[in-house]
SEMAR-558183 format. One record per atom (N, C-alpha, C, O): residue in three letters; z, x, y. Coordinates in pm, whole numbers, plus 50000, padded with zeros to 5 digits. Atoms other than C-alpha are relative to their C-alpha. Layout:
AlaZXY;...
! end
This chain:
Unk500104986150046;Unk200028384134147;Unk499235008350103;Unk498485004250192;Unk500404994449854;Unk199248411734362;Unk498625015349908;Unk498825023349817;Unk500944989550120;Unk195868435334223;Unk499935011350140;Unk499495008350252;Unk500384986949947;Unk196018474634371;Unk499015005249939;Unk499115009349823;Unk501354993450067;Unk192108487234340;Unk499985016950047;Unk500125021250161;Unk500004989149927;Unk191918521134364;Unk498795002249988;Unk498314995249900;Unk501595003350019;Unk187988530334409;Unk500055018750030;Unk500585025450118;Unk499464985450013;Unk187428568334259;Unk498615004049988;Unk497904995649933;Unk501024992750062;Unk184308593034232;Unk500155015649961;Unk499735024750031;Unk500324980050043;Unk184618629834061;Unk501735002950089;Unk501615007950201;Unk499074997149936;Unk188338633534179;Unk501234999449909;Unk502084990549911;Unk498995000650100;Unk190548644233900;Unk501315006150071;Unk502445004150026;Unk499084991949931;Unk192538665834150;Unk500824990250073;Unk502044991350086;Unk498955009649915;Unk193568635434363;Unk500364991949935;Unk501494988249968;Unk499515013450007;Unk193838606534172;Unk501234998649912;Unk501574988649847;Unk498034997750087;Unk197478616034003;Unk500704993950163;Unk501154982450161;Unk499904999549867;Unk198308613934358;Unk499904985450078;Unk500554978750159;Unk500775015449945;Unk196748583534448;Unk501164991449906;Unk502214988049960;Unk499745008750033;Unk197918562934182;Unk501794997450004;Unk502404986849994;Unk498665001249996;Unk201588572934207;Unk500604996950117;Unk501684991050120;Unk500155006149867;Unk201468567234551;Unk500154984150005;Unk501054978850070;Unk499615016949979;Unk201348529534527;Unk500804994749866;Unk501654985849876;Unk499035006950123;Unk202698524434122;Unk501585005250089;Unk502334995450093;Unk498664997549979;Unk205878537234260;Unk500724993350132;Unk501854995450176;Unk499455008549903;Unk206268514434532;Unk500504987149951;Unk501024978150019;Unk499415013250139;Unk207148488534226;Unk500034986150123;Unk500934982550199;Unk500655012649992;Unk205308457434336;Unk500174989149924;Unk499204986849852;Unk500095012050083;Unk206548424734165;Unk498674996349984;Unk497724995250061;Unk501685009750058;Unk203738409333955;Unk498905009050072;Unk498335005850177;Unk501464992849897;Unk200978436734059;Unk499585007849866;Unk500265010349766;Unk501084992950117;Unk198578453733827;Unk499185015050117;Unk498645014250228;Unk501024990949904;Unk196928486133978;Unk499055003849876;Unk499345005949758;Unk501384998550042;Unk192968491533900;Unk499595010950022;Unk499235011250140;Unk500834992249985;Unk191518523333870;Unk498664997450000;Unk498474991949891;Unk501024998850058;Unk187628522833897;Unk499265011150038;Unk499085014150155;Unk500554987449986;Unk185838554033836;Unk498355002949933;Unk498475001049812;Unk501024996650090;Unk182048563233703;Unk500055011949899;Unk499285012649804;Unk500134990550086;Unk183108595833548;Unk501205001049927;Unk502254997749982;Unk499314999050096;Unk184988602233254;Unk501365012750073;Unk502545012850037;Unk498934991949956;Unk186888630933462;Unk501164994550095;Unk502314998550110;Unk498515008649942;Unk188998608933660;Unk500174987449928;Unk500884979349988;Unk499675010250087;Unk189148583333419;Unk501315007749856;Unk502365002749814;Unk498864993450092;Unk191028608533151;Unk501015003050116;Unk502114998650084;Unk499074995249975;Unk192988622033410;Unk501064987050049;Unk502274988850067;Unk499485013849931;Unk194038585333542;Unk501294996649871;Unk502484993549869;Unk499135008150097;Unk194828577333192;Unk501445005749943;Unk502304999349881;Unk498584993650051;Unk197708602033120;Unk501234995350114;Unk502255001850136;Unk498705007349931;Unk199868577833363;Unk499994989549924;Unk500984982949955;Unk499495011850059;Unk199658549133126;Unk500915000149957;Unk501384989249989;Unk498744998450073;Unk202668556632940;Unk500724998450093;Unk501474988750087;Unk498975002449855;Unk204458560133282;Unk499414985150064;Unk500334977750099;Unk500425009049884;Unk202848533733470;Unk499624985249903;Unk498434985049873;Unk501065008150097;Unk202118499833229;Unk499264990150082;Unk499014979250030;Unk500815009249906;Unk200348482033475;Unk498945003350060;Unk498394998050157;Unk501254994449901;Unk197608504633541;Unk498994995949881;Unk499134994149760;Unk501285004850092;Unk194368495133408;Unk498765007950055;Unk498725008250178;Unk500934991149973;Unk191168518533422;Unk498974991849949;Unk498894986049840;Unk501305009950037;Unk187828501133459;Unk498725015050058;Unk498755022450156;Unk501404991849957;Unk184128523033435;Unk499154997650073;Unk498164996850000;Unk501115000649895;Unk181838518033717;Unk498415003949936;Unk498405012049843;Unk501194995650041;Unk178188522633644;Unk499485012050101;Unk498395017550086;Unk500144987349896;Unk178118549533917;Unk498574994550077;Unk497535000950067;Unk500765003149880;Unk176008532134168;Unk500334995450116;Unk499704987650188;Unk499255004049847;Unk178278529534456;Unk500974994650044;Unk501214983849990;Unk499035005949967;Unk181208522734649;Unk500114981149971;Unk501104975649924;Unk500365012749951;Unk180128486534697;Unk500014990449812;Unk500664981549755;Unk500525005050187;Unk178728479134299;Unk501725000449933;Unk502314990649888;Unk498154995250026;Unk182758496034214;Unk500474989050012;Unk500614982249910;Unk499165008449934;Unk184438471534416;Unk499774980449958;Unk500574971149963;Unk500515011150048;Unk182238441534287;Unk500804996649883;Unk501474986349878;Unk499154998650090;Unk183828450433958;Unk500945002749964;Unk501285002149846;Unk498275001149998;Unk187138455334009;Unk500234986450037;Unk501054979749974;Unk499165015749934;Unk187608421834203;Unk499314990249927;Unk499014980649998;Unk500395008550065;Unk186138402533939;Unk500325003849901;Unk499574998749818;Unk499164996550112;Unk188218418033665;Unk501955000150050;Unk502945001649978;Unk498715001749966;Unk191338414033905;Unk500654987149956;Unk500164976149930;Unk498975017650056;Unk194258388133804;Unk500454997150151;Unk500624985150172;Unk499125002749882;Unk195858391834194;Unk499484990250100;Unk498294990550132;Unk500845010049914;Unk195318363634430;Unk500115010250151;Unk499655005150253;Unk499794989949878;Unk196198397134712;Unk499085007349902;Unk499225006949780;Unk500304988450011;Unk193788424334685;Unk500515011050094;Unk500425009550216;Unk499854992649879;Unk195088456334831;Unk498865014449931;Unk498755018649816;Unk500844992950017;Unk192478481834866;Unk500055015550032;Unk500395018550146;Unk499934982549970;Unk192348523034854;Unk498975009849970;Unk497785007649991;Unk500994992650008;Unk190768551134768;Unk500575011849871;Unk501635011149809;Unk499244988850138;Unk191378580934492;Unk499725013150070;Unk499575022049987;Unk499934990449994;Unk191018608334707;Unk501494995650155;Unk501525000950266;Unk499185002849838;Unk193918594734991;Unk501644996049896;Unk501874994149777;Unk498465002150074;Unk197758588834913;Unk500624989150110;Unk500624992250229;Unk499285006249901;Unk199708557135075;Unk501445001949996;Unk502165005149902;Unk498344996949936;Unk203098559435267;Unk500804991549942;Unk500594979749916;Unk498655008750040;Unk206148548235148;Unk500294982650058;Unk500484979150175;Unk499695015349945;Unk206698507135140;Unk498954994350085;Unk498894983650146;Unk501345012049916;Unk203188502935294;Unk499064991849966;Unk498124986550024;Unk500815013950078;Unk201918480835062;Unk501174989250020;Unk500814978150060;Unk498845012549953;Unk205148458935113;Unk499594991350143;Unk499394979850180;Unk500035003349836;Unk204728460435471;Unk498314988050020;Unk498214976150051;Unk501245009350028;Unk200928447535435;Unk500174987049908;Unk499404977849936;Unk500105013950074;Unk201588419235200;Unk500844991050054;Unk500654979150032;Unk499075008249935;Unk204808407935427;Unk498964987850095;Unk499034975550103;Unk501075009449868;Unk201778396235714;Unk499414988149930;Unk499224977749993;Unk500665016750093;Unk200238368735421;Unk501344993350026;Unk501634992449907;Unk498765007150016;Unk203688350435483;Unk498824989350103;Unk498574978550050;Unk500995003949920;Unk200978337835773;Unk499094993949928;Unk498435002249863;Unk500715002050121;Unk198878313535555;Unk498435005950056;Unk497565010149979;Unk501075000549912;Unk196098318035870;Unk498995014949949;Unk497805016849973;Unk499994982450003;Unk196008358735746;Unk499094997549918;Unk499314988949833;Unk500494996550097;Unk192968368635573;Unk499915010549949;Unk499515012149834;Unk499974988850084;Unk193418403335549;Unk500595004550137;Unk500704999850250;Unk499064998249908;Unk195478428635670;Unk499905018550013;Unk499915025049908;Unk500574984650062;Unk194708470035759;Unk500545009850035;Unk500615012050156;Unk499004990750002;Unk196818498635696;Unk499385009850135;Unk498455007350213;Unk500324990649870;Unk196798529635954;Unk499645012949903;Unk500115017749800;Unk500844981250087;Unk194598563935853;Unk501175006150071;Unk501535003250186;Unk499164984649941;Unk197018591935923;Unk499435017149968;Unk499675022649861;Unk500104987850057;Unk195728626635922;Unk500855008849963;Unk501965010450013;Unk499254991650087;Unk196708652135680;Unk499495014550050;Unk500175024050010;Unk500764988549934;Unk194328681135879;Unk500835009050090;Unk501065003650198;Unk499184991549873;Unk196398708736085;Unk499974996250131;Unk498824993550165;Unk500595003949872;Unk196488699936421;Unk499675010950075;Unk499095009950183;Unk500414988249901;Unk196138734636539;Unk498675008349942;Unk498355019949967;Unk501994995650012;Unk192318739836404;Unk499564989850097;Unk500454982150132;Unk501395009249911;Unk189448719036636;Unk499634991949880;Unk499424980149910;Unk500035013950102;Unk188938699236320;Unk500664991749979;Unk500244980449960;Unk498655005750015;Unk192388689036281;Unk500404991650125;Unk500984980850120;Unk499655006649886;Unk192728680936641;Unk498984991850028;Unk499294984650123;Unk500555010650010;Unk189728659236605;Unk500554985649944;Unk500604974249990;Unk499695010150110;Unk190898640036337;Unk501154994450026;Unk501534983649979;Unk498915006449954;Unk194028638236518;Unk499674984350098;Unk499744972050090;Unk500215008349889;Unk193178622736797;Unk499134986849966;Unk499534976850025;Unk500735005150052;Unk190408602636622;Unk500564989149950;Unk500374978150002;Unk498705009350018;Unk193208584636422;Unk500504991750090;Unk500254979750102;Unk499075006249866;Unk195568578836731;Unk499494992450027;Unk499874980950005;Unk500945009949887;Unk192828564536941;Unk499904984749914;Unk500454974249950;Unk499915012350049;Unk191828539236661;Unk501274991549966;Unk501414979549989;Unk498575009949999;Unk195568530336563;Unk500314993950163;Unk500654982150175;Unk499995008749893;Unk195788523036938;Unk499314986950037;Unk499744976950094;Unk501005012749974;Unk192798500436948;Unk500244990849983;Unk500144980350046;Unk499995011350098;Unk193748485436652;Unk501514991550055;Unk501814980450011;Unk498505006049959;Unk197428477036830;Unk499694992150140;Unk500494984350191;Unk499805008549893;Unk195898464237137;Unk499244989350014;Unk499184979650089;Unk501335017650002;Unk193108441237033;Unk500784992649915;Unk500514980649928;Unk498805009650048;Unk196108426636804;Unk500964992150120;Unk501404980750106;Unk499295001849896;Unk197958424137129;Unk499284991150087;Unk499844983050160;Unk500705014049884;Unk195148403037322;Unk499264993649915;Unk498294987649963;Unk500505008750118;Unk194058387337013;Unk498254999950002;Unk497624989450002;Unk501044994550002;Unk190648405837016;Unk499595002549835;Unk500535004649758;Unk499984995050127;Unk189038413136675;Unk499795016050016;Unk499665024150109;Unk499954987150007;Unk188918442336512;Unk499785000049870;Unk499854990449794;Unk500294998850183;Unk188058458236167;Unk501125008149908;Unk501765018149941;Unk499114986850081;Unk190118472935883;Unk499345008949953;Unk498155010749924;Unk500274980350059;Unk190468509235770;Unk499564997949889;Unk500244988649847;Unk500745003050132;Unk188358507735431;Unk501475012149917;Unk502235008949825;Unk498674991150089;Unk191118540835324;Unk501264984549975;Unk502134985849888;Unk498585004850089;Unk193758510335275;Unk499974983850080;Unk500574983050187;Unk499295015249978;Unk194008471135343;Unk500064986349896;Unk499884987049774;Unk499245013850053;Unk194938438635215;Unk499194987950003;Unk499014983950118;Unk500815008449969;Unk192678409935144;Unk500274988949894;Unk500394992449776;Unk500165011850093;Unk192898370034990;Unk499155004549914;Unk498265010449975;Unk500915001750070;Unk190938373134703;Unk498894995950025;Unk497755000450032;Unk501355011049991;Unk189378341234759;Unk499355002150099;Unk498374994850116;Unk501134998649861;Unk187858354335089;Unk499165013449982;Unk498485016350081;Unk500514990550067;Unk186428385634899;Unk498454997049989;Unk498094991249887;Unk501435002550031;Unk182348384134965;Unk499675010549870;Unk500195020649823;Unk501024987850106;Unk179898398834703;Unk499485009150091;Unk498735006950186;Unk500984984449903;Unk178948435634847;Unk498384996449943;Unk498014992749832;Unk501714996450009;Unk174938437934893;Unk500275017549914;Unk501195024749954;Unk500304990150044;Unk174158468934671;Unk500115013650036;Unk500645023749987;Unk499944987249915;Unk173558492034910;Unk500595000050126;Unk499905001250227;Unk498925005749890;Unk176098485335148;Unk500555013350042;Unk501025021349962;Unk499184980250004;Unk177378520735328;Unk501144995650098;Unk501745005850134;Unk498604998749935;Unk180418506835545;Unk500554983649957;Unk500444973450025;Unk499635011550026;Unk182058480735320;Unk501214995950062;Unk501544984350035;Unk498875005649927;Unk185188477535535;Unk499504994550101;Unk500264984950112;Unk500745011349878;Unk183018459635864;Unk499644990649877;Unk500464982449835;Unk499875010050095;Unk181698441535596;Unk500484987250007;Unk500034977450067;Unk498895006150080;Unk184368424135447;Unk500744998050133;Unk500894986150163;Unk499215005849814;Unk186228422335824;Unk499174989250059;Unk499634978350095;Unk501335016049920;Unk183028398535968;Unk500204994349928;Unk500804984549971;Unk499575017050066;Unk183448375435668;Unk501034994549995;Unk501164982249993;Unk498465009849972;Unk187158370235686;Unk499484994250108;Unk499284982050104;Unk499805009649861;Unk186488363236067;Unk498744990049962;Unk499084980750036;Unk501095005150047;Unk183338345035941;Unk500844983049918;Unk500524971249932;Unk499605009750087;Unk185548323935700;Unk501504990950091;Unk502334982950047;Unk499225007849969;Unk187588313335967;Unk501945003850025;Unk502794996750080;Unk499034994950023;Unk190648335235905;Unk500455009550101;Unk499675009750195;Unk499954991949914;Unk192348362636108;Unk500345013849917;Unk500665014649798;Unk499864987850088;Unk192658400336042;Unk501325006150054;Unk500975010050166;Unk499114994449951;Unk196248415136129;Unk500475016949966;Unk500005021649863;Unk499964988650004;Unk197578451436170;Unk501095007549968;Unk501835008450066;Unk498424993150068;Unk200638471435977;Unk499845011250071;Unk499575018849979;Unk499664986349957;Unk200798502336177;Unk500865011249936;Unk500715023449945;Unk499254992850109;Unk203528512235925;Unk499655002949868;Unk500165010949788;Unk500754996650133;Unk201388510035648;Unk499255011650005;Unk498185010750065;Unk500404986749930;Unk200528546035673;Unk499055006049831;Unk499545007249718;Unk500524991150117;Unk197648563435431;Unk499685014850039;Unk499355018150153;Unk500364985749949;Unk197088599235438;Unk498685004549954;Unk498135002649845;Unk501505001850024;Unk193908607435457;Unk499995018250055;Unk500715023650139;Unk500794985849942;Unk191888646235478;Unk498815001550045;Unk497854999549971;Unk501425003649914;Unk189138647335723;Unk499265012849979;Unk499855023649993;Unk500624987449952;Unk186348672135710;Unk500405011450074;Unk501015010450180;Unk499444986249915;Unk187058705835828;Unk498905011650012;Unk499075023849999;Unk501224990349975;Unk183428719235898;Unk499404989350074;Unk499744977650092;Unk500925013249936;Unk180748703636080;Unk499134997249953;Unk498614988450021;Unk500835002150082;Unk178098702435812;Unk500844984049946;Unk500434972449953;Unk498855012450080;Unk181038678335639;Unk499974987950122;Unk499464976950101;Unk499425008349890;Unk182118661035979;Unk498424993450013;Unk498494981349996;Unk500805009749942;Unk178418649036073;Unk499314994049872;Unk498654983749885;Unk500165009150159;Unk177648638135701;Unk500704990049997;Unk500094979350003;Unk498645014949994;Unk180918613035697;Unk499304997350109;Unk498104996650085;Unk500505006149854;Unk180048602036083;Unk499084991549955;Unk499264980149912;Unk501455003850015;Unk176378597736036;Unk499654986549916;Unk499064976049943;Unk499855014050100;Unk176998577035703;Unk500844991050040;Unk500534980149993;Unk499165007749950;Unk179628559835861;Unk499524988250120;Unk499734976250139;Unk500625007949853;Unk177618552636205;Unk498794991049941;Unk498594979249967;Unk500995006150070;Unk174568547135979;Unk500264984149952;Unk499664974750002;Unk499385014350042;Unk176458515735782;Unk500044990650076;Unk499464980150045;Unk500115010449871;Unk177178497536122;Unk498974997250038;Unk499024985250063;Unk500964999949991;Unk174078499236194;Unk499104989149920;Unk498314980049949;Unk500815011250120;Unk172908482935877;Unk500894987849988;Unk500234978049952;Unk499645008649968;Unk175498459435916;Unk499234988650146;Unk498964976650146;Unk500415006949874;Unk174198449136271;Unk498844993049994;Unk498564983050060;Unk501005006750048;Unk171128443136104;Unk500074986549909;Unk499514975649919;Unk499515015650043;Unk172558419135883;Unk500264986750022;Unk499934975449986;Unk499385012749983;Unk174668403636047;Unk500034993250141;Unk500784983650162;Unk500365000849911;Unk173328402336394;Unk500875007550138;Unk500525008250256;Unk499084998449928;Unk176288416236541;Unk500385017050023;Unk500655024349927;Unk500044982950042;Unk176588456536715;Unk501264997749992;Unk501784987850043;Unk498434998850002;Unk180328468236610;Unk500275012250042;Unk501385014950088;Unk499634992749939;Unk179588500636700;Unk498615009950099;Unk497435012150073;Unk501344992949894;Unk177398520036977;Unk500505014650083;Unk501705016650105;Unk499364995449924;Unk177458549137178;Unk500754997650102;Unk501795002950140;Unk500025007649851;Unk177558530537470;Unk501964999149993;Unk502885004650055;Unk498715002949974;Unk180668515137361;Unk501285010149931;Unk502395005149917;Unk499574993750006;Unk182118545937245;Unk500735007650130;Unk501915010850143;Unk499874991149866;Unk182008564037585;Unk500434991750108;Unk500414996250223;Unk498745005449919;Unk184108538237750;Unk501595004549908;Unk502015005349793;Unk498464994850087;Unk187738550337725;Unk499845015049965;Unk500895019149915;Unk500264988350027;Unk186398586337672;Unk501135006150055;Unk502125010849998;Unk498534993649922;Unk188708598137932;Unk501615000849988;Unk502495009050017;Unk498285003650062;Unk191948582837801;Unk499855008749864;Unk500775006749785;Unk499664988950080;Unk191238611337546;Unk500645012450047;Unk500975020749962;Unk499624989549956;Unk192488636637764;Unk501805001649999;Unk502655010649999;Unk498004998350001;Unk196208625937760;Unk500735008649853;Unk501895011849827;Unk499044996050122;Unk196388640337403;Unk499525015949986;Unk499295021649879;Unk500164982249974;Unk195668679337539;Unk501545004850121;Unk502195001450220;Unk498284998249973;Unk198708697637561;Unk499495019350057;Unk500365027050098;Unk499884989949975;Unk196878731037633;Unk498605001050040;Unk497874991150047;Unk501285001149988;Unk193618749537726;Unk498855005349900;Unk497705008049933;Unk500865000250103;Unk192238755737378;Unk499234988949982;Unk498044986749956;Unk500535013550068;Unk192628720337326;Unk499044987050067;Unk498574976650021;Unk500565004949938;Unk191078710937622;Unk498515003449955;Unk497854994549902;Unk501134997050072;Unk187938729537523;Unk499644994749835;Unk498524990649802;Unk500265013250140;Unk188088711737156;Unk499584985850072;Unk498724978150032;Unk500335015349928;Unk187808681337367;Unk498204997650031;Unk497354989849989;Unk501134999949908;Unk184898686537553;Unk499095001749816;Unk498204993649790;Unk501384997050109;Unk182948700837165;Unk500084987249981;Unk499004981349975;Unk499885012750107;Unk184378667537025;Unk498684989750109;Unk497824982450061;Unk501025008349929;Unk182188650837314;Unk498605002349945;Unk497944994049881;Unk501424994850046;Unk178948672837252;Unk500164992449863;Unk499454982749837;Unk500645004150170;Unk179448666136853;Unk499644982649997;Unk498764977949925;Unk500405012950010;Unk179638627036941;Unk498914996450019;Unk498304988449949;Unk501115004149939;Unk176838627637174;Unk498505006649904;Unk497355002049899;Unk501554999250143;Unk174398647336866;Unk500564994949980;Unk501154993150087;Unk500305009950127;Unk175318624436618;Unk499364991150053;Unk498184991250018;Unk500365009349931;Unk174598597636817;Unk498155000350024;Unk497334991849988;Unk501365000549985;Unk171138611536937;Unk499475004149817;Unk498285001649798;Unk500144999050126;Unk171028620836537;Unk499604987049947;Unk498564983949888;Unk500655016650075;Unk171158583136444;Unk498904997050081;Unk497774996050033;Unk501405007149985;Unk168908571336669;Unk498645012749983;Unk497475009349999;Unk501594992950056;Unk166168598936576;Unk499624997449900;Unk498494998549852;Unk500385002550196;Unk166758588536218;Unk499794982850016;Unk500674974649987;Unk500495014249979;Unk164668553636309;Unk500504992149826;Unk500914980549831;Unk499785002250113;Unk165338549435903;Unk501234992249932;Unk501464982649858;Unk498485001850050;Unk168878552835878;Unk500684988349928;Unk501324989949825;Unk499045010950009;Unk170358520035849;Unk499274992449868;Unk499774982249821;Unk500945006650093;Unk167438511835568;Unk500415007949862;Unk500075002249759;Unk500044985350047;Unk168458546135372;Unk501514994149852;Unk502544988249884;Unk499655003450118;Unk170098539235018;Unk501805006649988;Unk502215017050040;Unk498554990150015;Unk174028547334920;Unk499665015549934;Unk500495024349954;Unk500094988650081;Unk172598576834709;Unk499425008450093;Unk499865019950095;Unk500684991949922;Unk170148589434987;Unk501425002850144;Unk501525013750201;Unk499014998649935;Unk173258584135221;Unk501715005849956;Unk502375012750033;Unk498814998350049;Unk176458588935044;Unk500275013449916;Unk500825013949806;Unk499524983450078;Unk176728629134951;Unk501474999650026;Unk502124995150120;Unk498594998849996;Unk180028637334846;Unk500545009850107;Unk499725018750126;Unk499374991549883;Unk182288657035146;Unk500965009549925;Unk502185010449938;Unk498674988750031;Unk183788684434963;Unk500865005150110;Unk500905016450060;Unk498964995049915;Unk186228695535238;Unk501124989949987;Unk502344991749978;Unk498765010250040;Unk187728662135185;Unk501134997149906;Unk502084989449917;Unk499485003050111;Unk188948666134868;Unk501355007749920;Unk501745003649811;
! end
């Protein structure tokens, strides 16, 4: 059996969206999981039961991505978890496409591609473009020299049985959950066709909130688990192979801010000596632009 979690906070607007997005990709033997802390995307979830009988809505105690996810995969029947989000929508047949790669018994998990949904002709949009690209490239060439790599937390595919318990306050549970597959011995593979659509910030109050919490998490991972996954350092190799995706001289100048905004955040985390110690609640404000 195959369990679709969808993992929701305060998002009555998306998660119609969300859930029809994967029920309608009609999954032999699959159950899809809503889990939500508030009653507002939990009613609005529930007026697909009649349409959908395989959806099941579970309450979160509203203490975090991580606590959510604990309780969904220990109320799941699927020996596949595939994993999402309630404010993102997946592409046509890309949950197929991700569960085809377990044919591989070696596969422990498997991670869809972010696609932006952002204009490309704002400086936000053409961030988020490029931002995307770059990582779907990564993610296609460290598959290609059999390099690791992590999945997209917006959408992948995981054994059950290789499913760790999240720590509490856990702020980037997709590294996570990628070090213990490779941890357990397993490999992580890459659907490029498994396409989610995802809406990125479109301010920069928004943009260095996501980042920050994002960069922050690795961070606290590295502490964990001894291992950096992400740095400036190793950001600003390959910088330059950003330039092939400027087609003009607006977008050349977007380029160059997108540098400055990397290089504050960056001196942002490390001023915030704290960060990586700093709680999902003290870290995890919601991104209205996203939504």
């Amino acid at each position: 059996m195959i369990s679709i979690i969808i993992t929701s906070y305060k998002e009555p607007q998306t998660i119609t969206k969300a859930i029809e997005s994967v029920a309608e990709q009609h999954i032999p033997d699959s159950e899809v999981l809503v889990v939500a802390p508030d009653m507002e995307t939990l009613r609005e979830a529930s007026k697909l039961r009649a349409k959908y009988k395989n959806l099941r809505l579970i309450q979160d105690e509203g203490k975090g991505k991580p606590v959510a996810l604990n309780l969904a995969v220990s109320k799941s029947k699927g020996e596949i978890l595939v994993l999402t989000d309630g404010d993102v929508f997946v592409g046509r047949n890309s949950i197929k496409l991700l569960l085809d790669k377990f044919k591989d018994l070696k596969t422990g998990a498997v991670s869809g591609n972010p696609v932006s949904l952002n204009p490309k002709n704002t400086m936000y949009g053409f961030w988020a473009d490029i931002l995307t690209q770059t990582a779907n490239e990564r993610r296609k060439k460290a598959l290609l020299i059999k390099k690791r790599f992590f999945c997209s937390g917006y959408l992948f595919a995981i054994r059950k049985d290789l499913f760790p318990k999240l720590p509490e306050n856990l702020l980037s549970e997709d590294g996570y959950i990628s070090h213990k597959v490779y941890q357990s011995g397993y490999k992580i593979l890459y659907s490029p066709e498994s396409k989610v659509y995802v809406k990125y910030p479109n301010n920069f109050s928004d943009w260095i909130k996501q980042k920050k919490r994002s960069a922050g998490g690795y961070n606290q991972i590295k502490k964990m688990i001894g291992v950096e996954i992400r740095s400036f350092k190793k950001e600003s190799f390959g910088a330059l192979n950003l330039f092939k995706y400027i087609s003009n001289f607006k977008e050349f100048f977007w380029l160059f801010g997108l540098f400055l905004a990397r290089v504050y955040l960056w001196l942002a985390i490390y001023k915030d000596i704290n960060l990586s110690k700093k709680t999902q609640k003290q870290l995890w404000q919601r991104i209205e632009s996203t939504k």
